[in-house]
C-alpha positions in Angstrom: 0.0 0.0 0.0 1.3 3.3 -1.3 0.9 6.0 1.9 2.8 8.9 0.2 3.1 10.6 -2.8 7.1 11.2 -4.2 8.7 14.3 -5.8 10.8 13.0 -8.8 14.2 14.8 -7.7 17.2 15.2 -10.9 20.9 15.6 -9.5 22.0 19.2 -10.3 24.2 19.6 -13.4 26.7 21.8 -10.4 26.8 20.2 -7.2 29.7 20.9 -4.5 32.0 19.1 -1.6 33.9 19.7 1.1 36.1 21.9 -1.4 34.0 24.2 -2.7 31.8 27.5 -0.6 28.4 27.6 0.0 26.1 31.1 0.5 22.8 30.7 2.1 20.3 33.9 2.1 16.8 34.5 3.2 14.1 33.2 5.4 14.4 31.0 8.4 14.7 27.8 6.3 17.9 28.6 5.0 19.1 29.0 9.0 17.5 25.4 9.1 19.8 24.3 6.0 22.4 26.8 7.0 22.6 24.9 10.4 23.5 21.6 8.7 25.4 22.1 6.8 27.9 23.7 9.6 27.1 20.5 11.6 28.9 18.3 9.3 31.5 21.0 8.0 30.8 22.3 4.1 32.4 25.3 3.9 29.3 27.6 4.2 28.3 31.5 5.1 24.8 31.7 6.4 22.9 35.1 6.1 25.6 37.7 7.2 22.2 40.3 8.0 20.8 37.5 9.8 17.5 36.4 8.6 15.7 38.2 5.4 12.0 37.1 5.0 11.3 38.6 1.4 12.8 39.6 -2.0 13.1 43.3 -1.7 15.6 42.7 1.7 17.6 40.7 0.0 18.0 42.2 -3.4 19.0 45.6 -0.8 22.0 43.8 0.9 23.0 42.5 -2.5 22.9 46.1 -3.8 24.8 47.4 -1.1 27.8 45.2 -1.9 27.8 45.5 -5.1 28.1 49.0 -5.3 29.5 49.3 -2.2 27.4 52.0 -1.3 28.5 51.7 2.2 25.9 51.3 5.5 22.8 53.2 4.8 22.6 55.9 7.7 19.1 56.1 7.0 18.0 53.2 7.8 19.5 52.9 11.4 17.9 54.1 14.4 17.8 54.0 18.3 14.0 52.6 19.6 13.9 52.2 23.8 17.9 52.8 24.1 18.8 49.9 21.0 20.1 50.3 18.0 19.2 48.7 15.0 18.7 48.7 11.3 15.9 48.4 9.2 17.7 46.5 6.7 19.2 43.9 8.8 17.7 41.4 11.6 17.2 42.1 15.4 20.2 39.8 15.8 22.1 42.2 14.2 20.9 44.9 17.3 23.5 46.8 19.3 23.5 49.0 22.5 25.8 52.0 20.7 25.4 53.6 17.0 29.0 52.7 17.0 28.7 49.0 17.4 25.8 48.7 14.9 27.8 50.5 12.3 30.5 47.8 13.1 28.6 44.9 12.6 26.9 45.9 9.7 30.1 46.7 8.0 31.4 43.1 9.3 28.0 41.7 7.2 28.7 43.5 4.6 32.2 42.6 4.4 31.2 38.7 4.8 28.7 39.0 1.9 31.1 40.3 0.0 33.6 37.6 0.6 31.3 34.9 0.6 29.7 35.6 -3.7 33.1 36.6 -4.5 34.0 32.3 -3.3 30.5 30.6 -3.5 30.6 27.9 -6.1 26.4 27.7 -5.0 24.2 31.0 -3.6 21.2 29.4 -1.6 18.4 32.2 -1.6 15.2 31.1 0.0 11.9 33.4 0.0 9.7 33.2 3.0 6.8 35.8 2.2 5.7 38.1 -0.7 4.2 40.6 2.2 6.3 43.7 2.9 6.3 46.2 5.1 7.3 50.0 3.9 8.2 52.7 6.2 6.9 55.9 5.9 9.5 58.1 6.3 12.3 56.5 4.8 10.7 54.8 2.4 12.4 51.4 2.9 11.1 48.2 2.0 12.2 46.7 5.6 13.9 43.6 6.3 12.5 44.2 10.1 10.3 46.1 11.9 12.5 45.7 15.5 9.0 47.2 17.1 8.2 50.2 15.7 4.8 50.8 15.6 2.7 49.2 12.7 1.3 52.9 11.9 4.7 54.0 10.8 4.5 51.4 7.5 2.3 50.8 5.1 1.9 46.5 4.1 1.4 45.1 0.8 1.6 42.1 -0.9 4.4 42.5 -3.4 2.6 41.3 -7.4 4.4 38.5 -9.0 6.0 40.7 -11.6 7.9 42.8 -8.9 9.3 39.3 -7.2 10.0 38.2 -10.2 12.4 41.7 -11.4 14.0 41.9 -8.3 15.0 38.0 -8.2 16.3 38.8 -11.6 18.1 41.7 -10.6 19.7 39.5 -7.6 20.6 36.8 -10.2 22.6 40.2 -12.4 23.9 41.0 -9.1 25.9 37.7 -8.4 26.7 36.9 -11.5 28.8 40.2 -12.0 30.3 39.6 -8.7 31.1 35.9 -9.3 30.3 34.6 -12.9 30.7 30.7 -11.6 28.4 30.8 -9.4 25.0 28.8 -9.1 22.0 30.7 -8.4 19.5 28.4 -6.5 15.8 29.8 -5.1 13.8 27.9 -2.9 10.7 28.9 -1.0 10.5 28.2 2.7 7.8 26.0 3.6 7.1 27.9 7.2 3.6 29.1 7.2 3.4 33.3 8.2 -0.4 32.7 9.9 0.0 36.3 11.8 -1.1 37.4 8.2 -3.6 35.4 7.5 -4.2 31.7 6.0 -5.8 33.3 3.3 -2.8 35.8 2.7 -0.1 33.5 3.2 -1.3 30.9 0.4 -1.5 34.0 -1.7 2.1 35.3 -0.7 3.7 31.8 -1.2 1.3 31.6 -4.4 3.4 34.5 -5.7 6.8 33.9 -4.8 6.5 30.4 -6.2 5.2 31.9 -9.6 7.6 34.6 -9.9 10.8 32.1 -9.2 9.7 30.0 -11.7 9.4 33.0 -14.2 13.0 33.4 -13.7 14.0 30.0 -13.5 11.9 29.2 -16.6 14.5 31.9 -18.0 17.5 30.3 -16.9 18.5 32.7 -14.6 18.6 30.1 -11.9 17.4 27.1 -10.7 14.9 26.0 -8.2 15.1 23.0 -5.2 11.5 22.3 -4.3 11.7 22.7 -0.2 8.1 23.9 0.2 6.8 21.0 -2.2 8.3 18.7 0.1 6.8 19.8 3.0 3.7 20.4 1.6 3.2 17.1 -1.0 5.7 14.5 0.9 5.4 15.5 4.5 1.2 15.7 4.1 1.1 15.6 8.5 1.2 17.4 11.3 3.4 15.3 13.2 6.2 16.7 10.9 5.7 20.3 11.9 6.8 21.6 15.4 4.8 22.2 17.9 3.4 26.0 17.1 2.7 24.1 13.9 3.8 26.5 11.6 7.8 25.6 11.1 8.7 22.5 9.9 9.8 19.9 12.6 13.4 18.6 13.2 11.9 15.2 11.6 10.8 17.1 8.6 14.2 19.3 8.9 16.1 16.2 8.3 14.3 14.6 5.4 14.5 17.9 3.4 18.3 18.0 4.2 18.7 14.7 2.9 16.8 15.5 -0.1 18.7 18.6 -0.8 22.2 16.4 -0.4 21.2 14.2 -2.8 20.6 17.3 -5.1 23.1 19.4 -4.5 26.1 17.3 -3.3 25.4 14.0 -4.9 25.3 11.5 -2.1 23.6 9.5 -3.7 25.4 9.0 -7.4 27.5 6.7 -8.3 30.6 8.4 -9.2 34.1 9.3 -7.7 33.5 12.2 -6.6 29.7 11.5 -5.2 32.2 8.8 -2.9 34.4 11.0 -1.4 31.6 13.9 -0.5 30.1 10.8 1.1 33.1 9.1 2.6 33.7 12.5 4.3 30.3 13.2 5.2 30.2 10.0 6.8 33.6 10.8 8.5 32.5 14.5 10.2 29.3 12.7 11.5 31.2 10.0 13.5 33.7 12.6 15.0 30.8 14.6 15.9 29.4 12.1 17.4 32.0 11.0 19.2 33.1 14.4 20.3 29.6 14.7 22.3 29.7 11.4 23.9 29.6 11.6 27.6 31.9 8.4 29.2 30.7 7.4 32.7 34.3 8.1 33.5 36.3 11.3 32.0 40.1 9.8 33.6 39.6 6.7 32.5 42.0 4.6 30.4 39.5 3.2 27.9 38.2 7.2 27.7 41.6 8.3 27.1 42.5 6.3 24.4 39.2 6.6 22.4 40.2 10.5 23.0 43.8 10.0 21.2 42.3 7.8 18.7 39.5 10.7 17.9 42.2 13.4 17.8 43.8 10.8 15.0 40.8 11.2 13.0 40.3 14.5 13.4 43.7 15.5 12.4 43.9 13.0 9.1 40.5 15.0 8.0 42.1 18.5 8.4 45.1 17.4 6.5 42.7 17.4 3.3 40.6 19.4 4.9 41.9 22.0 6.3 39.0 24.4 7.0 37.4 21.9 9.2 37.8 22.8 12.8 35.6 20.9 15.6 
């Protein structure tokens, strides 16, 4: 008996390793992948401005560096003795002007760095809704508080997703012709807005991606199918049951390995992603195992033996620090 339907998933044409840099940009889901693929040691950059929940934030940050235009004074303010940005996430938020400047020049710096060496940019869309402030006129990545009658919210049309995704696409490829543009949209349901208004926002984001991957401008991993057509159950979601759970986390990071870094395949280099994959998750493992027994002999020699392995891995690998 057949109790769930399968997306038919192609290897990508580009997939990396251990050797190669990976950029992930957007919503919270690419924190979820982002978070992974850490864990087990790719050599990956995970949204420098901290979490960006629509197109127009992230096309800003990727106009910034490319024309180096420098921090944006107008969109930083102090709100109840913090300062923060409208074009960066809370995380980002500082007790001085000083040390906000400082860590948004740090973000901008990474970003820079990070499409100047990614051989894949990871851009994932988590709502067509924006929020617009008043005054400044900014598309905001955040509110950080302020009240709601200093914006104005809309739904952004698929045409204006789809130009700015475009104009993100232009954007890398100038900075780093190699790389591999790849959008996904995040399957975490934004129910303060309304269930009507969040099938609607996804609705649009999903059309205008395709309008640009139908282009060739990029390509698309189907996260949100997943989670919507594979993971049909609420046991898979967490338990506000709108993000996906750490069940559902895992099956869409396997997915997206056999994708994107071929674990799968049957081919030399598909072996060795593997064989090192495979490698990271036993030290890791073995690094948070708790002995009954910290002085003992048996504990110290599985500790020597681990430093072994750790040390052969850095010798190819010499990014990899646990």
């Amino acid at each position: 008996m057949k109790l769930q339907t399968n997306i038919p998933l192609e290897s990508a044409s580009k997939q990396f390793g251990y050797e190669d840099n990976v950029l992930l940009l957007g919503s919270c889901f690419a924190e979820n992948i982002g978070e992974k693929l850490l864990y087990h040691k790719f050599q990956t950059m995970v949204n420098p401005y901290g979490i960006l929940f629509h197109p127009l934030a992230i096309e800003r940050v990727l106009h910034d560096v490319h024309n180096n235009t420098g921090i944006g004074e107008e969109a930083i303010f102090e709100l109840d003795g913090i300062w923060k940005s409208f074009v960066a996430h809370s995380q980002l938020n500082s007790s001085s002007r000083g040390a906000l400047v400082d860590k948004l020049t740090k973000a901008q710096e990474q970003l820079t760095k990070a499409i100047t060496k990614a051989s894949h940019v990871f851009i994932t869309l988590g709502t067509a809704w924006v929020y617009q402030h008043k005054e400044t006129n900014i598309a905001v990545a955040n509110c950080h508080k302020v009240p709601q009658k200093a914006f104005v919210k809309g739904l952004l049309p698929v045409e204006e997703i789809a130009g700015s995704l475009k104009r993100q696409c232009t954007i890398i490829k100038k900075i780093n012709p190699k790389a591999q543009v790849v959008f996904t949209v995040s399957p975490v349901r934004h129910l303060k807005d309304g269930f009507v208004e969040n099938t609607r926002s996804k609705a649009h984001l999903i059309s205008a991606v395709h309008t640009v991957v139908n282009a060739n401008h990029a390509q698309y991993f189907p996260a949100y199918e997943l989670m919507m057509d594979e993971l049909r159950d609420y046991r898979f979601y967490a338990t506000d049951m709108l993000h996906p759970s750490q069940q559902a986390i895992e099956y869409i990071w396997e997915r997206f390995l056999e994708v994107y870094a071929g674990v799968y395949a049957e081919s030399s280099r598909s072996t060795k992603v593997k064989t090192t994959l495979k490698e990271v998750l036993a030290i890791q493992q073995g690094l948070s195992h708790r002995p009954f027994n910290v002085d003992s002999e048996q504990h110290q020699e599985f500790l020597r033996k681990l430093r072994v392995r750790i040390a052969k891995l850095q010798q190819e690998y010499p990014h990899i620090e646990f």
